[in-house]
Residue, then its C-alpha position, 0 to 999 in steps of 0.5 A: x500500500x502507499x503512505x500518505x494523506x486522504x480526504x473524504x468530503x461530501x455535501x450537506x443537504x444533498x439529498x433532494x437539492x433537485x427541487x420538484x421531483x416532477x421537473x428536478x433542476x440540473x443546475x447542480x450537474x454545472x455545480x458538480x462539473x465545476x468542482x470536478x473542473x476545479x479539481x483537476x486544475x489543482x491537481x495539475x498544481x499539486x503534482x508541481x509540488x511533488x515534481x522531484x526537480x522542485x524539491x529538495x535532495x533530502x525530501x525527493x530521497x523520501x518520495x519515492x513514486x509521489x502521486x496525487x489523485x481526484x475521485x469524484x462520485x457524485x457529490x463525495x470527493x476524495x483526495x489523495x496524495x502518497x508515496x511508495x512507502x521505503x522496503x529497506x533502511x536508509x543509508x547512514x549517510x541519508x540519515x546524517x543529512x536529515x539530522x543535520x539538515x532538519x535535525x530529525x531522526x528517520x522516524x521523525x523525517x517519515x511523519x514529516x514527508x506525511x505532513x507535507x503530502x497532508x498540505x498537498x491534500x488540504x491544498x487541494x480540498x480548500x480549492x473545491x471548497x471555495x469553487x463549491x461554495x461560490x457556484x450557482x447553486x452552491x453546494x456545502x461540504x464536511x469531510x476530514x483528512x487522515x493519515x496512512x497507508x491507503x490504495x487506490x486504483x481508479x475508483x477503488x480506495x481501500x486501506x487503513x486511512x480510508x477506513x478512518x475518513x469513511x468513519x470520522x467524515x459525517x462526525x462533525x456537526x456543520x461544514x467543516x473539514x477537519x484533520x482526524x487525530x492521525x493526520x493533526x499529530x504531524x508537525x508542520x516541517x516541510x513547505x512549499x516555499x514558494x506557495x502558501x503556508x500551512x497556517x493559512x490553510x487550517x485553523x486551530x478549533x474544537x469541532x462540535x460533533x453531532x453527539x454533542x462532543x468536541x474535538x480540539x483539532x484543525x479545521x481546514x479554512x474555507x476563505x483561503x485565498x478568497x478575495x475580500x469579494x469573494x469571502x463575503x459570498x463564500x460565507x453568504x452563500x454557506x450560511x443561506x444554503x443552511x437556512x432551514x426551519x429544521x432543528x439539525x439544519x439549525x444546528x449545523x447553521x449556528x455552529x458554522x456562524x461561531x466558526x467564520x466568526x472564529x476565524x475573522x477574528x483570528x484574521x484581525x488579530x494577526x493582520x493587528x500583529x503584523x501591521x505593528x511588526x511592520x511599525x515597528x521594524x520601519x520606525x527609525x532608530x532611537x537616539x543614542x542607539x548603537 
């Protein structure tokens, strides 16, 4: 089996999103096409990320055989991205390179090529996530993201991370996506230095659960790299597609309203902290300073 990072996410309130049984609207096939569309796209740049001639020595060592991959059914989407997992030690001298390079053992540097396939994968998801959320009709999802061996062929998926995203996915009470506890435990290590930061991409949050539970975790950021525009109606057009006299549905509406304002003001407060580093580092300096 590979190794590496997989993401299960399906729409809420798909069913009977058709309208009138006797004349049911198409429009969500454009919807669907979209997104699958949108998918493909992003896949193109996510295997850029993985292509060997874009990273380092010591990281292309670890990839051996590096894929991403799109499974579109209908309205669930999984996203994977793994790699052939090593059938022998490394060499001594490989080791000594991670070691002194990232200051990681072997086991260490394994958990920290997972979390770069795991950025890969959640790069891929807020991408379909934006696109979903500003069609026309939109559509809303909730999925989460593990960590394992896995295999896929085509439209087959089996494994032991597979199993896990198919049993955590419809947890959650509300749009989220989220990072199951194998794929949150991995460091941050490894990034594309060129493109966005994980910090970005995943919010740290406690994910209400439809038994009434909690879980403290990350929550994938369903306005990264929206415009200001496009925020507003990323978060509208959520938000309406949740507004229905029914308790679950309520629910769901409310918790994802204590999220978004979770997260503006974790955007205000870091756009706070970054002016005033700028401040700081443009004033001049004080007299009498060396």
């Amino acid at each position: 089996m590979n190794r590496g990072a997989v993401a299960i996410v399906d729409a809420l309130g798909f069913k009977g999103i058709w309208g009138n049984v006797a004349k049911p609207s198409l429009a969500v096939l454009h919807t669907l096409k979209a997104i699958g569309a949108a998918a493909a796209i992003d896949v193109g740049k996510a295997a850029l990320m993985l292509d060997r001639r874009n990273l380092s020595e010591e990281v292309a060592m670890m990839l051996k055989n590096p894929f991403v991959k799109v499974v579109q059914l209908s309205d669930t989407i999984v996203v994977a991205a793994g790699r052939r997992p090593r059938l022998r030690k490394p060499w001594r001298r490989h080791a000594q390179a991670w070691r002194d390079k990232f200051g990681l053992t072997i086991e260490e540097f394994e958990a920290a090529v997972d979390s770069y396939l795991r950025f890969v994968v959640a790069r891929c998801v807020c991408s379909i996530l934006k696109t979903a959320a500003l069609c026309t009709p939109p559509l809303i999802y909730r999925g989460v993201v593990t960590v394992g061996r896995f295999a896929i062929d085509e439209n087959f998926l089996l494994g032991p991370a597979v199993d896990e995203a198919a049993e955590l996915m419809d947890l959650a009470d509300g749009p989220f996506v989220w990072l199951a506890p194998s794929a949150d435990r991995l460091k941050d290590v490894i990034t594309d230095s060129n493109g966005p930061k994980w910090s970005e991409m995943v919010f740290a949050y406690r994910v209400p659960l439809k038994d009434g539970r909690e879980i403290p975790t990350h929550v994938l950021n369903p306005f990264f790299s929206c415009s200001a525009t496009e925020k507003k109606t990323v978060r509208g057009n959520i938000l309406h597609a949740m507004d229905a006299p029914m308790v679950d549905v309520a629910v769901k509406r409310g918790n994802a309203l204590r999220f978004f304002k979770y997260v503006t003001s974790k955007e205000k407060s870091e756009s706070f902290l970054k002016a005033a580093r700028q401040k700081r580092e443009e004033a001049p300096p004080a007299e009498g300073a060396a």
